[in-house]
C-alpha positions in Angstrom: 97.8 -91.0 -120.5 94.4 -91.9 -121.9 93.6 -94.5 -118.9 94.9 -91.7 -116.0 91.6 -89.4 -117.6 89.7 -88.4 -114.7 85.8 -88.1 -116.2 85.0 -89.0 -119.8 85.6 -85.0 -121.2 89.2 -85.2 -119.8 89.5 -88.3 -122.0 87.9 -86.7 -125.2 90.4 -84.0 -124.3 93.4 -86.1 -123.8 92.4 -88.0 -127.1 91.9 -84.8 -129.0 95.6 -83.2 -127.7 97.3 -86.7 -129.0 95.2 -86.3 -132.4 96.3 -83.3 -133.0 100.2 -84.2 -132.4 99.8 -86.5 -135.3 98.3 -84.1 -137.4 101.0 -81.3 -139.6 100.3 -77.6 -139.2 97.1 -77.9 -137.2 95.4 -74.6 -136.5 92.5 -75.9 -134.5 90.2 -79.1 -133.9 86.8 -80.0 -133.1 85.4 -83.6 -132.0 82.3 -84.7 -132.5 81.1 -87.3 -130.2 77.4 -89.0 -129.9 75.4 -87.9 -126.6 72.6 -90.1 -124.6 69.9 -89.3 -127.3 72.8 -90.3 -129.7 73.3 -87.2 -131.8 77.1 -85.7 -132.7 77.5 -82.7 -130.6 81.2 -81.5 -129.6 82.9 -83.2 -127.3 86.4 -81.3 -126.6 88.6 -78.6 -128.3 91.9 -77.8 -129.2 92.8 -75.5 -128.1 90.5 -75.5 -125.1 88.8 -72.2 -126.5 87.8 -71.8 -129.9 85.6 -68.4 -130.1 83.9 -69.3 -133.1 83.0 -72.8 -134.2 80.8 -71.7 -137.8 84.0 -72.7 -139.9 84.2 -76.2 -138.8 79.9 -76.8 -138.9 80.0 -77.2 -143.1 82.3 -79.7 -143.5 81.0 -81.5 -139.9 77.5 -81.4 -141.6 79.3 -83.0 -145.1 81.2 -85.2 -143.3 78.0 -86.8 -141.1 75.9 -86.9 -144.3 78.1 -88.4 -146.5 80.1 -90.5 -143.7 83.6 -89.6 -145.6 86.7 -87.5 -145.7 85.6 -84.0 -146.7 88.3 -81.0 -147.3 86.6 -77.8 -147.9 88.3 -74.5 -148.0 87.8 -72.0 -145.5 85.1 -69.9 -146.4 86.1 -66.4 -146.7 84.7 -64.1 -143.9 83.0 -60.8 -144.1 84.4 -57.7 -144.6 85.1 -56.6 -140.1 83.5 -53.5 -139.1 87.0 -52.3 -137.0 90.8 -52.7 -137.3 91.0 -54.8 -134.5 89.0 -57.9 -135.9 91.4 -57.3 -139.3 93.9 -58.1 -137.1 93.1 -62.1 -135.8 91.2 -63.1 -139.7 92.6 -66.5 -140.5 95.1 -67.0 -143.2 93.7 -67.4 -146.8 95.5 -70.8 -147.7 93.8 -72.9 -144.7 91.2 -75.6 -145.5 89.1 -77.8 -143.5 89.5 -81.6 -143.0 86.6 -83.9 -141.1 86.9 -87.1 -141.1 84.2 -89.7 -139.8 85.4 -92.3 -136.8 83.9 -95.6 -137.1 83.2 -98.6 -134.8 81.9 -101.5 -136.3 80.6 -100.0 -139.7 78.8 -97.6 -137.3 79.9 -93.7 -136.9 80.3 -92.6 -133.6 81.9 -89.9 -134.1 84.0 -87.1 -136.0 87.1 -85.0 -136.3 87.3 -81.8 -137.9 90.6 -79.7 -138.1 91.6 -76.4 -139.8 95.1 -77.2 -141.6 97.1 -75.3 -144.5 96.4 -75.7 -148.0 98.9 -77.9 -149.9 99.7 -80.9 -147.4 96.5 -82.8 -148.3 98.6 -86.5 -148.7 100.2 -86.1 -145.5 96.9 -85.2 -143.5 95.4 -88.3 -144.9 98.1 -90.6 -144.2 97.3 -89.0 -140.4 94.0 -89.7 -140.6 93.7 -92.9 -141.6 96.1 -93.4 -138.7 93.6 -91.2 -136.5 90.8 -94.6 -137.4 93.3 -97.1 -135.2 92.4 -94.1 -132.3 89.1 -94.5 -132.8 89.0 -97.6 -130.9 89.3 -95.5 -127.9 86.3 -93.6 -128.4 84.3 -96.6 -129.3 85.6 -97.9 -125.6 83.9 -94.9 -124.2 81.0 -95.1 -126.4 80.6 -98.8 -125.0 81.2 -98.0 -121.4 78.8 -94.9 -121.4 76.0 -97.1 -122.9 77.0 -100.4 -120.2 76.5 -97.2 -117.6 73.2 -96.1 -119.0 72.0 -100.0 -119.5 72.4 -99.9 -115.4 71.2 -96.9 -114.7 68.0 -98.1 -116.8 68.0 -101.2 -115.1 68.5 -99.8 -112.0 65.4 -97.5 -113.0 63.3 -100.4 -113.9 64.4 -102.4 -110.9 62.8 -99.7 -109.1 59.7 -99.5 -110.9 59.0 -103.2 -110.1 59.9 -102.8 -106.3 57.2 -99.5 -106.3 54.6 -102.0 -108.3 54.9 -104.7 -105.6 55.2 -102.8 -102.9 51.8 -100.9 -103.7 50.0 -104.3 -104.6 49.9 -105.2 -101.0 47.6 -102.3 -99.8 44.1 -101.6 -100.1 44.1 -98.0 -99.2 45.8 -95.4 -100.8 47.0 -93.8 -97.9 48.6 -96.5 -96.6 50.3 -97.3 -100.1 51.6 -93.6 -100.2 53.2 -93.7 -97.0 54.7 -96.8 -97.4 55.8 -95.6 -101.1 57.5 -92.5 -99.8 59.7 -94.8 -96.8 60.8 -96.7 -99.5 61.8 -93.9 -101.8 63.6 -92.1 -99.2 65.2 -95.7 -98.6 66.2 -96.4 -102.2 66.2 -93.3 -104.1 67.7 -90.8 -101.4 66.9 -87.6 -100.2 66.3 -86.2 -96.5 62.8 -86.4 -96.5 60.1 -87.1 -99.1 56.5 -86.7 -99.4 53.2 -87.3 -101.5 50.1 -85.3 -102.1 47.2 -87.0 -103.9 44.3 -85.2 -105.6 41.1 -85.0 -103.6 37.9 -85.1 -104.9 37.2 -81.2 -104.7 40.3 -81.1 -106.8 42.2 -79.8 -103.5 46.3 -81.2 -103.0 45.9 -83.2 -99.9 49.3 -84.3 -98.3 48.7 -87.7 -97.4 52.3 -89.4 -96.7 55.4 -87.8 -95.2 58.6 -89.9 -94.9 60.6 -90.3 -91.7 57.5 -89.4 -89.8 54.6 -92.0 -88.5 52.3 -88.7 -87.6 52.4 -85.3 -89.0 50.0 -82.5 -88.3 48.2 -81.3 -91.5 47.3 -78.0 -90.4 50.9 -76.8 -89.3 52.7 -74.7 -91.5 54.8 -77.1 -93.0 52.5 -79.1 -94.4 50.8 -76.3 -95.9 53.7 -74.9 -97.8 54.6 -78.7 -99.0 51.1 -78.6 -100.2 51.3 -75.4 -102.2 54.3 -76.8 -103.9 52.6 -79.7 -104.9 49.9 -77.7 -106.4 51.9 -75.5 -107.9 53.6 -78.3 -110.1 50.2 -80.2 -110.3 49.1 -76.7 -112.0 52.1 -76.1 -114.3 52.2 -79.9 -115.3 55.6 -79.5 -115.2 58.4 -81.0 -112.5 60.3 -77.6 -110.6 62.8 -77.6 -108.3 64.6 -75.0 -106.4 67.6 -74.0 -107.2 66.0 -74.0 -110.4 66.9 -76.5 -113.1 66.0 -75.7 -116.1 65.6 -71.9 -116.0 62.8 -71.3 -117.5 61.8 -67.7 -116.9 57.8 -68.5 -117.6 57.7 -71.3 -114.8 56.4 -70.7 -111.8 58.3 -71.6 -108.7 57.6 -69.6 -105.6 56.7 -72.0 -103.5 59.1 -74.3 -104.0 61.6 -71.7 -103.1 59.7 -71.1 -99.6 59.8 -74.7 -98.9 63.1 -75.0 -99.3 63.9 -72.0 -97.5 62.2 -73.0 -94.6 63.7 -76.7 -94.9 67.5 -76.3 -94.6 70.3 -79.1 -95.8 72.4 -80.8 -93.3 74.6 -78.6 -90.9 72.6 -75.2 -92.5 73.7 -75.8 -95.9 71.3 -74.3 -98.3 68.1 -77.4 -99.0 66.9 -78.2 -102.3 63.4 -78.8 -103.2 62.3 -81.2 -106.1 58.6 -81.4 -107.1 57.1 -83.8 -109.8 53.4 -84.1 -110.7 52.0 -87.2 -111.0 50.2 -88.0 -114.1 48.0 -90.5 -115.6 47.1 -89.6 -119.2 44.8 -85.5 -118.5 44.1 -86.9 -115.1 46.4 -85.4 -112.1 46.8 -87.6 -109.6 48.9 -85.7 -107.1 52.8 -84.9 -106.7 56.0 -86.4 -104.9 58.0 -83.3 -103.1 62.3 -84.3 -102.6 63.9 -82.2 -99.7 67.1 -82.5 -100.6 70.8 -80.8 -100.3 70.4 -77.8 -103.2 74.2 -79.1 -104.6 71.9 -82.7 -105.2 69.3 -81.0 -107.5 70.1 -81.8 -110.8 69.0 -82.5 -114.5 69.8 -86.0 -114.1 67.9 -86.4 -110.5 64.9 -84.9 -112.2 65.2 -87.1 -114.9 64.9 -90.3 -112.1 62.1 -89.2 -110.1 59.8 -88.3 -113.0 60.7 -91.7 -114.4 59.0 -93.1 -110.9 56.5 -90.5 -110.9 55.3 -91.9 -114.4 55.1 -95.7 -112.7 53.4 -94.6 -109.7 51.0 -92.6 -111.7 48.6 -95.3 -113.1 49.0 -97.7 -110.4 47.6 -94.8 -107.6 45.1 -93.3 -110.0 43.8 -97.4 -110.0 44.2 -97.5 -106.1 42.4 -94.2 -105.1 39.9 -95.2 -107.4 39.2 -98.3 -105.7 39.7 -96.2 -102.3 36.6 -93.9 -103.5 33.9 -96.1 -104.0 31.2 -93.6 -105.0 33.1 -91.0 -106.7 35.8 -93.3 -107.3 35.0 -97.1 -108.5 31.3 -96.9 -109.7 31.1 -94.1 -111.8 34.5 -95.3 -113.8 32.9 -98.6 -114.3 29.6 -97.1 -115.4 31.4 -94.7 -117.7 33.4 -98.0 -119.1 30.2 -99.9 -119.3 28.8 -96.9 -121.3 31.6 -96.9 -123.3 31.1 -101.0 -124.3 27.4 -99.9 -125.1 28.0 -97.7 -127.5 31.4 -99.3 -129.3 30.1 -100.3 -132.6 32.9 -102.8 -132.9 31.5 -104.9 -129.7 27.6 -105.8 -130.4 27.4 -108.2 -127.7 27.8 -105.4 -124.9 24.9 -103.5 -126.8 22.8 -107.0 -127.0 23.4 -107.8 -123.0 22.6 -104.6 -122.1 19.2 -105.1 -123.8 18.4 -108.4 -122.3 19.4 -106.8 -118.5 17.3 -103.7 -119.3 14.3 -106.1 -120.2 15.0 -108.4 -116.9 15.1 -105.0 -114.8 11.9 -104.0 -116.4 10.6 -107.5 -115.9 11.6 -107.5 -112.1 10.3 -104.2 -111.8 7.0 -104.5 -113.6 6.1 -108.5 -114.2 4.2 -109.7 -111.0 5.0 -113.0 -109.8 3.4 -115.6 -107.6 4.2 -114.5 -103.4 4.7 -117.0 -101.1 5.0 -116.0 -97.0 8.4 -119.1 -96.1 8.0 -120.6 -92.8 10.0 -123.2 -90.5 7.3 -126.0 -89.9 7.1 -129.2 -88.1 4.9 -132.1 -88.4 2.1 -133.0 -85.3 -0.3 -135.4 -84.8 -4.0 -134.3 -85.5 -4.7 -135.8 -81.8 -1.9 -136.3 -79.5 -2.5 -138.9 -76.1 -0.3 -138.0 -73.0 -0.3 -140.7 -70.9 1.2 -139.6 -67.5 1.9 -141.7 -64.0 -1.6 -142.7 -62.1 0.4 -142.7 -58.9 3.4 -142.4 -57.2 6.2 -145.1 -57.8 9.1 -146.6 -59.1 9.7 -147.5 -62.9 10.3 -151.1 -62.9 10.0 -151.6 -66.9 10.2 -149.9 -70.1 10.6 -151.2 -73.5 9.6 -148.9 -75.6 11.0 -145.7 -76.6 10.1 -142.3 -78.5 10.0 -142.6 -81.9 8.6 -146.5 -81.8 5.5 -147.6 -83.7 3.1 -149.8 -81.3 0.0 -151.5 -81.4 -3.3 -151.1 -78.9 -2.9 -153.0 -74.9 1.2 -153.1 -75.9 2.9 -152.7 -72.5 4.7 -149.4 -72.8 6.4 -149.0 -69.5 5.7 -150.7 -66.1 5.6 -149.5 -62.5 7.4 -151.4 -59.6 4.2 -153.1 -57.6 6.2 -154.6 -55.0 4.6 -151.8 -52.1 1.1 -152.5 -53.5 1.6 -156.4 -53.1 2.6 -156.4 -50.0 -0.4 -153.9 -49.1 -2.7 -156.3 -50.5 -1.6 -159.3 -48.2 -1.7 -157.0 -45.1 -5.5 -156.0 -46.7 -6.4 -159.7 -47.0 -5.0 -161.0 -43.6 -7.1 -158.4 -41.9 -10.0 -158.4 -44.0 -10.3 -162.5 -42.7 -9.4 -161.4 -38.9 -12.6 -159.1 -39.2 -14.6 -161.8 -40.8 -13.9 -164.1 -38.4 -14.7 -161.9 -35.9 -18.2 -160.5 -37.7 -19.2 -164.7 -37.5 -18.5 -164.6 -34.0 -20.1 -161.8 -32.7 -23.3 -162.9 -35.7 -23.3 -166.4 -33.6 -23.4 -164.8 -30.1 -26.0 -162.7 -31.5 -24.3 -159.4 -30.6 -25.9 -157.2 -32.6 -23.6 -153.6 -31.8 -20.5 -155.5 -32.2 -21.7 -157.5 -35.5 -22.7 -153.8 -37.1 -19.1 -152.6 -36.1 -17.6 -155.1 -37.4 -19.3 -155.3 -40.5 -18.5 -151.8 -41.1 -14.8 -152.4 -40.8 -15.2 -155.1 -43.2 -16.1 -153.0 -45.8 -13.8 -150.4 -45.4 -11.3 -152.7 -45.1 -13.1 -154.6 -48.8 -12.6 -150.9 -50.2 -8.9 -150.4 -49.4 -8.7 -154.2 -51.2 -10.4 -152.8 -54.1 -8.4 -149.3 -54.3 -4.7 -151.6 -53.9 -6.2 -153.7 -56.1 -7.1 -151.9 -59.4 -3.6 -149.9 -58.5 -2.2 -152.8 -59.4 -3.5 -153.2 -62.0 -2.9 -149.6 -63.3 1.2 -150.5 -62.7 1.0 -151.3 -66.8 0.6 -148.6 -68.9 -0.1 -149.7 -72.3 -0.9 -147.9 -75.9 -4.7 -147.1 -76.3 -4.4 -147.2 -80.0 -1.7 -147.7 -82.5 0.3 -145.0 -83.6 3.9 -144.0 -82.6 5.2 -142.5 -79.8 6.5 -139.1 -79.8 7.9 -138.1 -76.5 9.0 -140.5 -73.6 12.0 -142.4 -73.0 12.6 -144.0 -69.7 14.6 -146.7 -70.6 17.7 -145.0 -69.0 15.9 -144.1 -65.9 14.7 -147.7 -64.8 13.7 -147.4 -60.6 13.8 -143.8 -60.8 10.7 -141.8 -58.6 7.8 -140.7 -60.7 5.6 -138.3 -59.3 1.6 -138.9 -59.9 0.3 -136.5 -63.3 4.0 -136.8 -64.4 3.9 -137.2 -68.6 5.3 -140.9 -69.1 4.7 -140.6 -72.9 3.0 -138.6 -76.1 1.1 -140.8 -78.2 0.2 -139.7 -81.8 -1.7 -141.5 -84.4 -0.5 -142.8 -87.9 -3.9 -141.2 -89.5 -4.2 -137.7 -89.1 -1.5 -135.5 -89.6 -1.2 -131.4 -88.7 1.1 -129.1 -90.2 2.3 -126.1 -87.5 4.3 -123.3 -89.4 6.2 -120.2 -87.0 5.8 -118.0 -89.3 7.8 -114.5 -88.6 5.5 -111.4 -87.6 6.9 -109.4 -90.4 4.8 -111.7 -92.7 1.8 -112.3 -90.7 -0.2 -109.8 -91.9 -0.1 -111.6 -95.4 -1.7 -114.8 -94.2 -5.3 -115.9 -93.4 -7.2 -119.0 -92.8 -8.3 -120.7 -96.1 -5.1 -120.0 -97.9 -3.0 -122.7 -99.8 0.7 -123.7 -99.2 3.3 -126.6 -99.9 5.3 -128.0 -97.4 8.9 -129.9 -98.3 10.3 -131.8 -95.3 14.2 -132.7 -94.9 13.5 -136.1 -94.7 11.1 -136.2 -98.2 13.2 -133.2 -100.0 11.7 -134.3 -103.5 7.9 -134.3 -102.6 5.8 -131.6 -102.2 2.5 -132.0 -99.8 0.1 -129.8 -100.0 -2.0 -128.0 -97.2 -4.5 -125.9 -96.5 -4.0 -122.8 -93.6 -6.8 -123.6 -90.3 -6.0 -120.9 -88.0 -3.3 -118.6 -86.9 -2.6 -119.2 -83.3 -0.8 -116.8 -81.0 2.9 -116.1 -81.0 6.2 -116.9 -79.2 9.6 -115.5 -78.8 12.1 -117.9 -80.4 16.0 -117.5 -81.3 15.5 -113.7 -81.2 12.5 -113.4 -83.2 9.1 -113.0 -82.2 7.4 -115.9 -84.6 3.3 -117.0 -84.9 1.9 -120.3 -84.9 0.1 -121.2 -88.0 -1.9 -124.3 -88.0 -2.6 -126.3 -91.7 -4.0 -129.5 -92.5 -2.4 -131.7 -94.9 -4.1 -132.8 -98.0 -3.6 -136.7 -98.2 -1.1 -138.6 -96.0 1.6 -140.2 -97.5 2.4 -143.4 -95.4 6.1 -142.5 -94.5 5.4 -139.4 -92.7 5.9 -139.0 -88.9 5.0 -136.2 -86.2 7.9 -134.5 -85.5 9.6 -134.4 -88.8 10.7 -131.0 -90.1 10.6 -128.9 -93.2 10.1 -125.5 -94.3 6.4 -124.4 -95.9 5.3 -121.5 -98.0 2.1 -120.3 -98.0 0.6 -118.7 -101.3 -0.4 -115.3 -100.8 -0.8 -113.6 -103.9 0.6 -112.2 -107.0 3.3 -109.5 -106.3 6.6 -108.4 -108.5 9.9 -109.4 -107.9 10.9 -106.3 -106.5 8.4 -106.0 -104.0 8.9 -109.6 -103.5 12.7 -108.3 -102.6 12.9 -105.2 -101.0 9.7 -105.5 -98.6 11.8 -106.5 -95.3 14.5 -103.4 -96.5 11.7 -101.3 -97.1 9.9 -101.8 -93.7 13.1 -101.8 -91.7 13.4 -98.5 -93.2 10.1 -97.2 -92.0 10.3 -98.6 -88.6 13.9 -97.2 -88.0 12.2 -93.4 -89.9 9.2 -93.5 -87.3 11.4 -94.7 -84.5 13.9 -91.6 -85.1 11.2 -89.0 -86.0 10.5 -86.6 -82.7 
């Protein structure tokens, strides 16, 4: 009989009716039972209607207090006002019995009947019986807290999905909308949707289930957004059909929304709104449209359970979302906090020392040096170029090669210029011969001809000649080459003037610094500087600024030449090496020193936008 109970009252009642059987001359019955917050409240009847429960509430209250058997006798009533309630008083010989139920030393709940007076050893014969029973009711005790175990579980299951869920977004739109798909998803409900709290304290609607796109300005969203703010007002969740019933509460809005959102097949829709929270901060609200038969206690009871999970962890998100109303002044205002917590010193002590660097950055001037990119040149540089037209027939040497005065450098093919010389020489002897002839016939106009051809023909000889000997080109002085490599390019044309090499020598040195036009204007001829090169990082060599030459476009940037001599010439360095200088230019603060470029970008882009 017990196991065919349909829902756990049908069971108390069906436990109660087989009580009673077992109890004599029974006149009425109460059971106690323990709700969800566990306190005894009555849990079924017998019969079904009792109009008055005061009689049984005395010995209830011993009974709980003193967890025993009480039997008190039935307090006498007042005197009744008409006949009719003369008629239905109880009879004067009845007493009271309660009797605590146990389950494992703990009371869970309690039975109090109305029997007559004089049958006291039988009734508690029955009710020590009645304790076997209680059994039942600690079975449904037990299986009401296993369901309330999984409903919590089930709760916090779904506070941990929401947590993970909104730690993969950055923006708190995007969290929202994703929030209310899942709740729709998991929780139920024909649509949902979230509000947040913008920074004029307006309800914005931000995320609407079942809908990639919704139009803020339509009517809908508007009245969705009134019922948010409505509940965000109250601080209070409301629903429509109404709840709790509350005649002071507010809810006019929520009935318009769910008037113009129907159920299913025109059934009448249900509207559930919950403000979101986080400590005197309101974040926004969640909005259920829902069937009305699905708005319940124990529904509102779930979504403000989420509602106080997602409240913290949006609050967090849109504050990271605003950056200047949002992130900076909460960690200023915690900062401010630190400073003045007596209990933390250190915060008060750092916040000293940054004050006295800020002041110090701000106020302290510093030494100002102008950076550059610089290379290393020669003082004098030798190009030797090609004296003629030809062929390269040699080259040893390469750029980047120290080499002593008269070393042979590279060598032109003179195979042309030989054989030109032989033709030169076999006719300068034809004309010879033919100058001693005409001298011995005495022929005077053909010896002067002759003679003439002779030494044109003696100049040709001479040009060839000292070509030949130009076909070597060799170092002037030592030093090292910079530029010229024709090793790879052996009997390839050379045109005459064309640069065979860039000789530099190994004692004098120039320092050439591109230095960008924004800093021009702080450097001048006679000012000092250090250069570091990448191949001698942990030397400094010292120069002195010569002259600032005229500037080229490089990379993007429009850069001046700067010319510097070094002072002293350490004996590893070598033109072409690379490094970055700084030229001293003053005393200036740090923050000068750092906000100069910001500071004249900002004029330059003021004049350029200025009419």
């Amino acid at each position: 009989m017990l196991g065919d109970a349909s829902d756990a009252r049908a069971f108390l009642r069906q436990w109660l009716a087989l009580a009673v059987a077992r109890l004599p001359q029974v006149d009425g019955a109460l059971l106690l039972v323990e709700d969800e917050a566990g306190v005894l409240v009555p849990g079924a009847m017998w019969p079904e209607q009792i109009a008055d429960v005061s009689p049984y509430a005395q010995a209830a209250q011993a009974c709980v207090d003193s967890r025993r058997d009480v039997v008190l006798p039935l307090a006498p009533p007042a005197e009744p006002a008409t006949a009719a309630l003369k008629r239905v008083q109880p009879p004067r010989d009845q007493v009271v019995v309660a009797s605590p139920l146990f389950s494992a030393q703990r009371l869970i709940g309690a039975l109090v009947f109305m029997t007559r007076r004089g049958g006291e050893a039988e009734v508690a014969r029955a009710v020590t019986d009645l304790q076997w029973g209680a059994g039942w009711l600690d079975a449904l005790a037990r299986s009401r807290g296993r369901e309330a175990e999984q409903a919590a579980l089930q709760r916090a299951r779904a506070g941990l999905d929401l947590v993970a869920l909104i730690a993969q977004y950055d923006q708190v739109d995007d969290a929202c909308l994703a929030v209310a798909a899942e709740l729709a998803r998991a929780v139920g409900g024909l649509r949902v949707a979230i509000g947040l709290v913008a920074p004029g304290g307006r309800l914005r609607l931000v995320a609407l289930s079942h809908a990639a796109w919704f139009d803020r300005k339509s009517q809908q969203a508007a009245a969705i957004e009134r019922a948010m703010a409505e509940a965000v007002e109250q601080r209070c969740s409301l629903s429509w059909p109404p709840v709790h019933g509350d005649p002071q509460r507010v809810d006019r809005a929520q009935h318009d929304v769910a008037s113009a959102m129907p159920g299913p097949d025109d059934a009448p829709g249900g509207v559930l709104t919950v403000p979101i929270v986080a400590g005197a901060r309101a974040v926004g609200a969640v909005v259920w449209h829902l069937p009305a038969a699905q708005v319940t206690p124990a529904f509102m009871a779930q979504i403000e359970g989420i509602a106080v999970v997602l409240a913290p962890l949006l609050a967090r998100l849109q504050d990271a979302s605003r950056w200047f109303s949002g992130a900076v002044p909460a960690q200023l205002r915690q900062g401010w906090a630190a400073l003045r917590d007596p209990r933390r010193p250190a915060f008060a002590v750092g916040g000293a020392l940054l004050l006295a660097a800020l002041a110090a950055v701000a106020l302290v001037p510093t030494a100002y040096r102008v950076p550059a990119r610089a290379v290393l040149e020669g003082e004098v540089q030798r190009v030797l170029a090609a004296p003629f037209e030809g062929f390269v027939a040699e080259a040893p040497v390469r750029a980047g090669q120290r080499v002593t005065r008269g070393e042979l450098l590279a060598r032109l093919d003179d195979r042309d210029l030989a054989i030109e010389q032989a033709r030169l020489r076999a006719e300068l002897a034809q004309q010879e011969q033919k100058l001693a002839e005409a001298m011995a016939t005495h022929n005077r106009a053909e010896s002067a001809v002759v003679s003439a051809q002779v030494g044109e023909t003696l100049a040709k000889l001479e040009q060839v000649t000292q070509r030949m000997q130009r076909t070597r080109v060799e170092a002037p002085f030592d030093g090292v080459l910079v530029a010229g490599d024709w090793s790879q390019a052996i009997g390839s044309p050379i045109e005459q003037g064309k640069m065979l090499f860039t000789l530099a020598p190994l004692t004098g040195y120039r320092v050439v610094l591109k230095v960008d036009e924004r800093d021009v204007r702080d450097v001048a001829p006679g000012q000092h500087g250090a250069l570091v090169l990448s191949g001698m990082a942990a030397e400094r060599l010292p120069f002195v600024v010569r002259q600032i030459s005229v500037a080229t476009a490089e990379e993007g940037a429009n850069l001046f030449r700067v010319e510097a001599d070094l002072v002293g010439t350490p004996e590893r360095l070598r033109p072409g090496m690379e490094g970055v200088g700084k030229i001293e230019a003053g005393e200036r603060t740090l923050l000068w020193i750092a906000t100069r470029r910001l500071v004249d970008w900002a004029r330059v882009t003021l004049w350029r936008s200025l009419p």
